[in-house]
PLY file of the C-alpha trace (Angstrom):
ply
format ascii 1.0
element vertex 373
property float x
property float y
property float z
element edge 372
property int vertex1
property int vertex2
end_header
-9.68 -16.88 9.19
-9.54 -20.47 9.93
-12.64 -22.40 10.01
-12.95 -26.43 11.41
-15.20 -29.07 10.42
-15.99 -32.32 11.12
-18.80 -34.21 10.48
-20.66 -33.41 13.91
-20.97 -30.25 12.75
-22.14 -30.88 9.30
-24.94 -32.76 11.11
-25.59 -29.72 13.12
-25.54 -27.27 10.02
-27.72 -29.34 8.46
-30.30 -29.81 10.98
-30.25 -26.20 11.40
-30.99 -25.26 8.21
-33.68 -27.66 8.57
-35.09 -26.15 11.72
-34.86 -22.33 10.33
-37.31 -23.63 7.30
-39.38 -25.32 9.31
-40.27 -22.13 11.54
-40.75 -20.22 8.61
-43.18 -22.63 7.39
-44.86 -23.59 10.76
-45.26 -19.57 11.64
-47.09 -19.18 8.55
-49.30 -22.19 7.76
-52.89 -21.84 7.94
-54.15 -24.50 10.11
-57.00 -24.43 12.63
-54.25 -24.37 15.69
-52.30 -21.45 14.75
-50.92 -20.03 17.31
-49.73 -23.66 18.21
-47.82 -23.78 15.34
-46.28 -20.04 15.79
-45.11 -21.10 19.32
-43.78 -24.39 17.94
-41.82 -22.42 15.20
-40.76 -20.06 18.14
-38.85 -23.07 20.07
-37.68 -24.43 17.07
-35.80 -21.46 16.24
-34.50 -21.28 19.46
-33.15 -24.70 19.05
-31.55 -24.04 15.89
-30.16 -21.02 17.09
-28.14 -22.83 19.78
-26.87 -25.32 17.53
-26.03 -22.71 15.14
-24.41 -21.25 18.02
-22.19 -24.65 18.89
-21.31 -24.78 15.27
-19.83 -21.37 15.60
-17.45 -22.34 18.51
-16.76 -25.51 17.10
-15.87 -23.94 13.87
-13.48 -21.40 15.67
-15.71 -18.34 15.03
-15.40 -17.16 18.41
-15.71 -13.59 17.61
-19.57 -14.60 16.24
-19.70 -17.05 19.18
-19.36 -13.68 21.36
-21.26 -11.62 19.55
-24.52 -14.22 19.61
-23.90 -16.23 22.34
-24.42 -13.47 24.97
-28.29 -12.95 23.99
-28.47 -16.72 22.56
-27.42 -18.44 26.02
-30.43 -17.19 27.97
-32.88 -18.45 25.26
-32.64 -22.50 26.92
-34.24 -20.81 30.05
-36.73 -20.41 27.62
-37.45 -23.72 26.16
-39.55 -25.25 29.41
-41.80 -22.26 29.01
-42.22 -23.03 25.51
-42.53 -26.46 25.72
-45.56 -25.64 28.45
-47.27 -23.08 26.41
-46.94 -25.16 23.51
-48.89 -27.89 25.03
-52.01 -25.86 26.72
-52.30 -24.01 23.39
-53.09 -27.87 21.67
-55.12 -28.58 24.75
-57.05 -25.58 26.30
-59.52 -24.62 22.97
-60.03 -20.91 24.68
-55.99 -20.38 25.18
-54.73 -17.27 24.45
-51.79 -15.39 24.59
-51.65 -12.58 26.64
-49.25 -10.11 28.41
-49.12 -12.95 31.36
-47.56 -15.27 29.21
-44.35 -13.28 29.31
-44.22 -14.27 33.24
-43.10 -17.25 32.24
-39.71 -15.89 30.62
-38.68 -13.85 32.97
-35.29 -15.94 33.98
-35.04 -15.57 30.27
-34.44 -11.89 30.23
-32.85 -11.73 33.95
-30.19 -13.51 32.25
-30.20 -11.68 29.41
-30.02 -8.63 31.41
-26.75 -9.80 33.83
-25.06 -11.19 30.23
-25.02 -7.69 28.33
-22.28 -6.56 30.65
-19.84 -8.80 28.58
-20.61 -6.47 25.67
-19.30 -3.43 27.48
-15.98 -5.31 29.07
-12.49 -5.87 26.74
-13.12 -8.43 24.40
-10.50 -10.64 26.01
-12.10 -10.98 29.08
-15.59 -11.64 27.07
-14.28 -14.63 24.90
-12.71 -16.18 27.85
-16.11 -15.93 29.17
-17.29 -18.13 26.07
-14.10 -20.74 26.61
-15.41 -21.53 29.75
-18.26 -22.43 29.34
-17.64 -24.34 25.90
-14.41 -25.72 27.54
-16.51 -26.87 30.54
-15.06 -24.43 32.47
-18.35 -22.76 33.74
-18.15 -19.61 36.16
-20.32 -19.31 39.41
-22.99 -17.63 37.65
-23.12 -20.43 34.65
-23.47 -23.26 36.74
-26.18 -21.25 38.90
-27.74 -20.93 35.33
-27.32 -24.42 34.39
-29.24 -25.66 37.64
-31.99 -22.64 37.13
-32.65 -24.34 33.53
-32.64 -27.77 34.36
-35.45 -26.46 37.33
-37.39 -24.63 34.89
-37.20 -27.63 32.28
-38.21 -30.23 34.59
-40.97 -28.23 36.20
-42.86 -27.17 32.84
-42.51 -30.52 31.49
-44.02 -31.67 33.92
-46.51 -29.29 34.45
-46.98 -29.92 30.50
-47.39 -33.49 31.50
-49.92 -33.26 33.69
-51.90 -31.25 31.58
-51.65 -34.18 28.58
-52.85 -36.66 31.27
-55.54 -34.06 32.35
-56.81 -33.76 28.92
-56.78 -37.75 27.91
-59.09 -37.87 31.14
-61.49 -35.27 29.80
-61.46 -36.99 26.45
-62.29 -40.15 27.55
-65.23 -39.03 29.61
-66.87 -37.33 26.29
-65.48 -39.66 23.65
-65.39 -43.54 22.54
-62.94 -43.48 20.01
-59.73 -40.91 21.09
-57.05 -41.97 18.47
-57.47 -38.96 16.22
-57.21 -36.71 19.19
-54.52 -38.25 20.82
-51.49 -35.92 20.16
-49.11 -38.84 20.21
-46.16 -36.73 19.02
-46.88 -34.31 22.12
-46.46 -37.20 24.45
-43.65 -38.74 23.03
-41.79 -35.00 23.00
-42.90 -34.42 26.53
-41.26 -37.87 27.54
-37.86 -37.01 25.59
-37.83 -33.59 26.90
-38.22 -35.05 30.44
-35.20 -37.61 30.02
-33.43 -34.79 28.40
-33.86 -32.92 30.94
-32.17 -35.64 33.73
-29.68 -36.42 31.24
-28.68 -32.56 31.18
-28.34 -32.99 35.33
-26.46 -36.26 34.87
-24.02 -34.55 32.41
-23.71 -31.41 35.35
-23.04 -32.95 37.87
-20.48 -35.38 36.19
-18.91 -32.26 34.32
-18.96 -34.26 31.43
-17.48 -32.66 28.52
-19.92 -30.06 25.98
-19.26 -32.95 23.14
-21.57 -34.79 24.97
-23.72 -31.89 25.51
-24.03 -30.94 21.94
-24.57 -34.46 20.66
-27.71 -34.75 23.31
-28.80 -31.62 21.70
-29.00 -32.17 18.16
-30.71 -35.45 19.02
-33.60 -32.96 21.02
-33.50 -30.80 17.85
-34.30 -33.56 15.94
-36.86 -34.65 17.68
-38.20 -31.31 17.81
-38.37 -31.13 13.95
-39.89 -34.48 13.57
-42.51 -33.12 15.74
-42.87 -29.85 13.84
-43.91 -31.84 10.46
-46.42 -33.99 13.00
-47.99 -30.66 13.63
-48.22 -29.74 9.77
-49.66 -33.24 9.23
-52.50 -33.44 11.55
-54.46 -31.01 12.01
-56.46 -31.15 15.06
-57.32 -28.92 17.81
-59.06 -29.86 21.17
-62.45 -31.24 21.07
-62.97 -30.66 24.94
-63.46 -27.94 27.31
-61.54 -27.21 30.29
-60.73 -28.88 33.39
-63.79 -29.87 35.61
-62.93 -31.03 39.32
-64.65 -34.50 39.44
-65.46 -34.38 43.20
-67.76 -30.84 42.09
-68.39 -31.16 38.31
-72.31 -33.12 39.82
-72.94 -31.37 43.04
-75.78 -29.28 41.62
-77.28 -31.73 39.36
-80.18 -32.57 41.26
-80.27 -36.47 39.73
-82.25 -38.02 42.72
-81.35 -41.93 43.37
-84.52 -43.11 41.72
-83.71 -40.72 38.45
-80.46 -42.13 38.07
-81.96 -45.93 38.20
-84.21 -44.85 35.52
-81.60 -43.35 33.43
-79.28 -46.32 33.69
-82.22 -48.72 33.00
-83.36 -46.57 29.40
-79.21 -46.35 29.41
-78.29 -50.38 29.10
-81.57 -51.01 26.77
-80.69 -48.78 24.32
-77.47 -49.63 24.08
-78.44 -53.29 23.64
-81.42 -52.99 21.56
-79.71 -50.34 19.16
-76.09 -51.72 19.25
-74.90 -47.89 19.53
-71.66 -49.25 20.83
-70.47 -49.94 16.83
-70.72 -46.48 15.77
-66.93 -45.64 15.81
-67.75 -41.71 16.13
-70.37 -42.60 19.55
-69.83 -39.28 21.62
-71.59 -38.21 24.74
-73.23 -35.74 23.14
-74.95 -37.83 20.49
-75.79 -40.70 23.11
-77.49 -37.85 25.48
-79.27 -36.79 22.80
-80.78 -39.57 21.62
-81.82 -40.42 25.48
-83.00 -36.54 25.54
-80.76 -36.13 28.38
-78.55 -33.65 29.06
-74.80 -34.43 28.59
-73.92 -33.91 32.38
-76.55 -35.84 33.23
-75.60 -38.74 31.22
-72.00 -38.55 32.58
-73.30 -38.30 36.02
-75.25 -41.51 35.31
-72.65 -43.60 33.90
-69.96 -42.17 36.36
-71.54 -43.09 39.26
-74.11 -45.80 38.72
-71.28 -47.87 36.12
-68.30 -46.95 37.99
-66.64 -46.11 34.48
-65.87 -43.25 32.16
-68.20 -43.13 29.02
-64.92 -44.02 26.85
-64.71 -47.20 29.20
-68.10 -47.96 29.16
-68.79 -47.92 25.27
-65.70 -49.90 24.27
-66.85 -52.29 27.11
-69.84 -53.38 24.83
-67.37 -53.42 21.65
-65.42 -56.10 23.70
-68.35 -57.98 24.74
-69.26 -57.98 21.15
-65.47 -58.88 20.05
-65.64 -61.75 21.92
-68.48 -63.48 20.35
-66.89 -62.68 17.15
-63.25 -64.46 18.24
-64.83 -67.46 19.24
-67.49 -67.98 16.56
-66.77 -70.23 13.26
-68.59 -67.97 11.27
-65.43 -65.43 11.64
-62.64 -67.82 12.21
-60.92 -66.56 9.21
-61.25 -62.99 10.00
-58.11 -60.87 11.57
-57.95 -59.39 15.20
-57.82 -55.87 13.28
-61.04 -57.13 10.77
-63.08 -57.84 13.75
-61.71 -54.36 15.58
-62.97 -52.41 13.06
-66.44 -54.25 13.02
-66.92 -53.57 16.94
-66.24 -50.18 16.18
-62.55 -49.39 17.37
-60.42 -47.48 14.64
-56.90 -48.64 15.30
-56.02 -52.26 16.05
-53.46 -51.07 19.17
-56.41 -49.47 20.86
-58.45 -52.74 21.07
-55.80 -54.63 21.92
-55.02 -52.40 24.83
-59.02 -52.22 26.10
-59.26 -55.76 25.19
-56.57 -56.46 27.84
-57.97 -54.02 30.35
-61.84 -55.93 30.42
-60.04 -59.55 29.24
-57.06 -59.50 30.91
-55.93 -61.15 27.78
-54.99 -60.24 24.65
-57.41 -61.28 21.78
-55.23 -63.63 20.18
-55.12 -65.39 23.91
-58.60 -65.14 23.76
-59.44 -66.80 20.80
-56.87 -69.34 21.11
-58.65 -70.40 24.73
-62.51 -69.81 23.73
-62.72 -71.30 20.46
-65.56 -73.63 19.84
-64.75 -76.73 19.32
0 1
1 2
2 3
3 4
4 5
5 6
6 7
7 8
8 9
9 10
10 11
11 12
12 13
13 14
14 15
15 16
16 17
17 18
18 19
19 20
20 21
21 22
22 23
23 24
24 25
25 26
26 27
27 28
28 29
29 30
30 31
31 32
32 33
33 34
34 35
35 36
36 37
37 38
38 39
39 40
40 41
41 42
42 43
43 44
44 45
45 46
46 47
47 48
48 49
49 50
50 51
51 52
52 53
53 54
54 55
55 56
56 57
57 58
58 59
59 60
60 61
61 62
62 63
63 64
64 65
65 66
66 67
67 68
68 69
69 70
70 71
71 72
72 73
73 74
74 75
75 76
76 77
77 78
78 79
79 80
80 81
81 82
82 83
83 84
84 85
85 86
86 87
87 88
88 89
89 90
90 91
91 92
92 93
93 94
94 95
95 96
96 97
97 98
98 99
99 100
100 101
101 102
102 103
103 104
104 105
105 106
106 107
107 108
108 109
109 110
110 111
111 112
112 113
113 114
114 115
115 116
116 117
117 118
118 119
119 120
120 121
121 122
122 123
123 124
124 125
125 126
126 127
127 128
128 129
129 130
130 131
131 132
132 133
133 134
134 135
135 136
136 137
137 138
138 139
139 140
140 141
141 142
142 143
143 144
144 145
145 146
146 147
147 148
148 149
149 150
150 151
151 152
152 153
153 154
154 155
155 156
156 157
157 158
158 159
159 160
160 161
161 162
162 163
163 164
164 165
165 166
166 167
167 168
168 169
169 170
170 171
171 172
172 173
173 174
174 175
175 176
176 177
177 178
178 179
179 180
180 181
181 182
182 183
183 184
184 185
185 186
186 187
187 188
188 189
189 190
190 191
191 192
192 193
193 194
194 195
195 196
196 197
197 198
198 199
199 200
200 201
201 202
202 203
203 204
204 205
205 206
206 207
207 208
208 209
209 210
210 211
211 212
212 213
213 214
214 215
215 216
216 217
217 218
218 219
219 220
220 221
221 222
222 223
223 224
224 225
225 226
226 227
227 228
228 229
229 230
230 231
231 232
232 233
233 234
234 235
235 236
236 237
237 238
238 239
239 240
240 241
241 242
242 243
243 244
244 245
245 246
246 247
247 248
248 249
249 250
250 251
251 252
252 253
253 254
254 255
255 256
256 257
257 258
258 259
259 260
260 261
261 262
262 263
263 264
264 265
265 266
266 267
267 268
268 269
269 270
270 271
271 272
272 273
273 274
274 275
275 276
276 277
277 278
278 279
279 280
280 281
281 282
282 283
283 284
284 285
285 286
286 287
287 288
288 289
289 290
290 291
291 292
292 293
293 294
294 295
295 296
296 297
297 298
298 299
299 300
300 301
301 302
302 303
303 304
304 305
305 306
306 307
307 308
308 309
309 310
310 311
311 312
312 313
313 314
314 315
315 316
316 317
317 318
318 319
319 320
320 321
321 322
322 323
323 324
324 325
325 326
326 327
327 328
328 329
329 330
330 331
331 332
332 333
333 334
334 335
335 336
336 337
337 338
338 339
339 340
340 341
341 342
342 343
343 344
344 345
345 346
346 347
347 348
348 349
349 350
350 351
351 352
352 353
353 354
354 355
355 356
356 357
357 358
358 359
359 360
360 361
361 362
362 363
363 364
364 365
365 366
366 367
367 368
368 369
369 370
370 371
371 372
């Protein structure tokens, strides 16, 4: 039986191994976020069963190729659904899932349905089935299912997408400090996924060759595993609730105009007088609290009498603040990421970015311009 390697597929064996470990271990970690992590280890077996499957042809094993590529194929119509399931399970804190879910993967077994057929048919025919479409050769029905997975890709990314963008909205309308809740790696698989996914049309449309193909994914899968250990490293769930439609959320409230002068008055005082700004961990909670207010009320308040989102209007004070500090002697010595910390911001690239928002400067500028002479 002849078998070929090179050292593309080495890489490929390698970060398949890799990927089947990192299921295991992601399907059966305890961690707050589960089921995130089970779906996670779902589409990371799926990935390293398609590279598996590449290593196969590439290796020569076509008989295997046949015999797991007919039911392995399908399973990319399944990786947007994933991706998007994936995401509202970090986000949405009641997500479950349910018997809907499997909506979502219907192509998935449509083509897994039309694909057993090769299984009943002589094997020739089958494996030149499986050259064709490793030899860039696709039939009618592959490039339909080419198109039908870039679609589904590109839609639940983005759909995923807007979801993350939804979610930093909600977060910054509860929360001063976000960096801990971030779920960086999410966005930055979300944006790779996305090019991916034009890069897969690019290569279609060209009919560039499967080398190409393969290369783009094992540089997805590796992604995919970088983000896998992300998961096992942080662990954090969502700390809000669900979406709320701005132009509705305070339509019953009842605030009259006077109340929400009188609020924004005891607002601004307390703030000054108690310098609750530098308390890294300020939420809305604990500021409507202390106001005896009720959270909704509070938001209302600073919504619509600040013009600003209570993330934007706490870290406006911890500029304010910041500033003073920049362009006083007593501090000359300190660093930006010193005097970040002292304002209450937790990470130096989140100051710098709201100092440049409310400055429109950076705070080096800053204190390069303002200091005292």
């Amino acid at each position: 039986m002849e078998v070929s390697f090179n050292i593309v597929t080495v890489i490929m064996i390698l970060g398949m191994v890799q990927g089947f470990f990192l299921s295991l271990l992601l399907a059966t970690i305890k961690k707050e976020n589960q089921l995130s992590g089970k779906i996670l280890a779902v589409l990371i077996m799926i990935v390293s069963l398609l590279l598996l499957l590449i290593v196969f042809y590439e290796t020569k094993q076509y008989e295997l190729t046949l015999f797991t590529g007919l039911f392995l194929f399908p399973a990319t119509l399944s990786i947007g659904p994933l991706l998007y399931l994936y995401t509202k399970s970090l986000i949405e804190k009641d997500f479950k899932f349910s018997a809907r879910s499997f909506v979502h993967f219907i192509p998935y077994f449509l083509a897994l349905f039309y694909l057993l057929r090769y299984y009943f048919i002589p094997q020739k025919e089958a494996l030149e089935f499986i050259h064709k479409f490793f030899l860039d050769e696709p039939t009618a029905f592959e490039m339909f299912f080419r198109y039908v997975d870039i679609f589904l890709r590109a839609t639940y990314t983005i759909a995923a997408i807007k979801i993350l963008i939804d979610y930093g909205s909600r977060l910054k309308e509860e929360y001063s400090s976000i960096e801990k809740f971030d779920f960086r790696w999410l966005r930055y698989l979300l944006i790779v996924s996305l090019f991916t996914t034009l890069f897969l049309l690019t290569i279609t449309l060209l009919r560039l060759g499967n080398n190409v193909r393969a290369l783009m994914g094992l540089i997805f899968s590796v992604l995919i595993y970088v983000i896998g250990y992300e998961f096992i490293k942080h662990n954090v769930s969502s700390p809000v609730k669900g979406k709320t439609a701005q132009k509705t959320k305070y339509k019953r409230s009842g605030l009259a105009e006077e109340t929400k002068n009188e609020i924004s008055g005891r607002l601004k005082e307390v703030m000054k007088k108690r310098r609750l700004f530098l308390n890294p961990d300020l939420t809305l909670n604990k500021l409507a609290e202390i106001l005896e207010l009720s959270p909704n009320h509070l938001s209302q308040v600073i919504n619509e009498m600040f013009g600003k989102n209570f993330f934007d209007f706490v870290n406006g004070y911890r500029i304010e603040e910041a500033k003073k500090f920049l362009t006083s002697h007593e501090t000359e010595d300190w660093t930006i990421l010193a005097i970040a910390y002292e304002v209450g911001f937790q990470s130096k690239s989140t100051f710098n970015a709201v100092f440049k928002k409310v400055a429109n400067e950076t705070p080096s500028q800053y204190r390069k311009a303002n200091r005292k002479g």
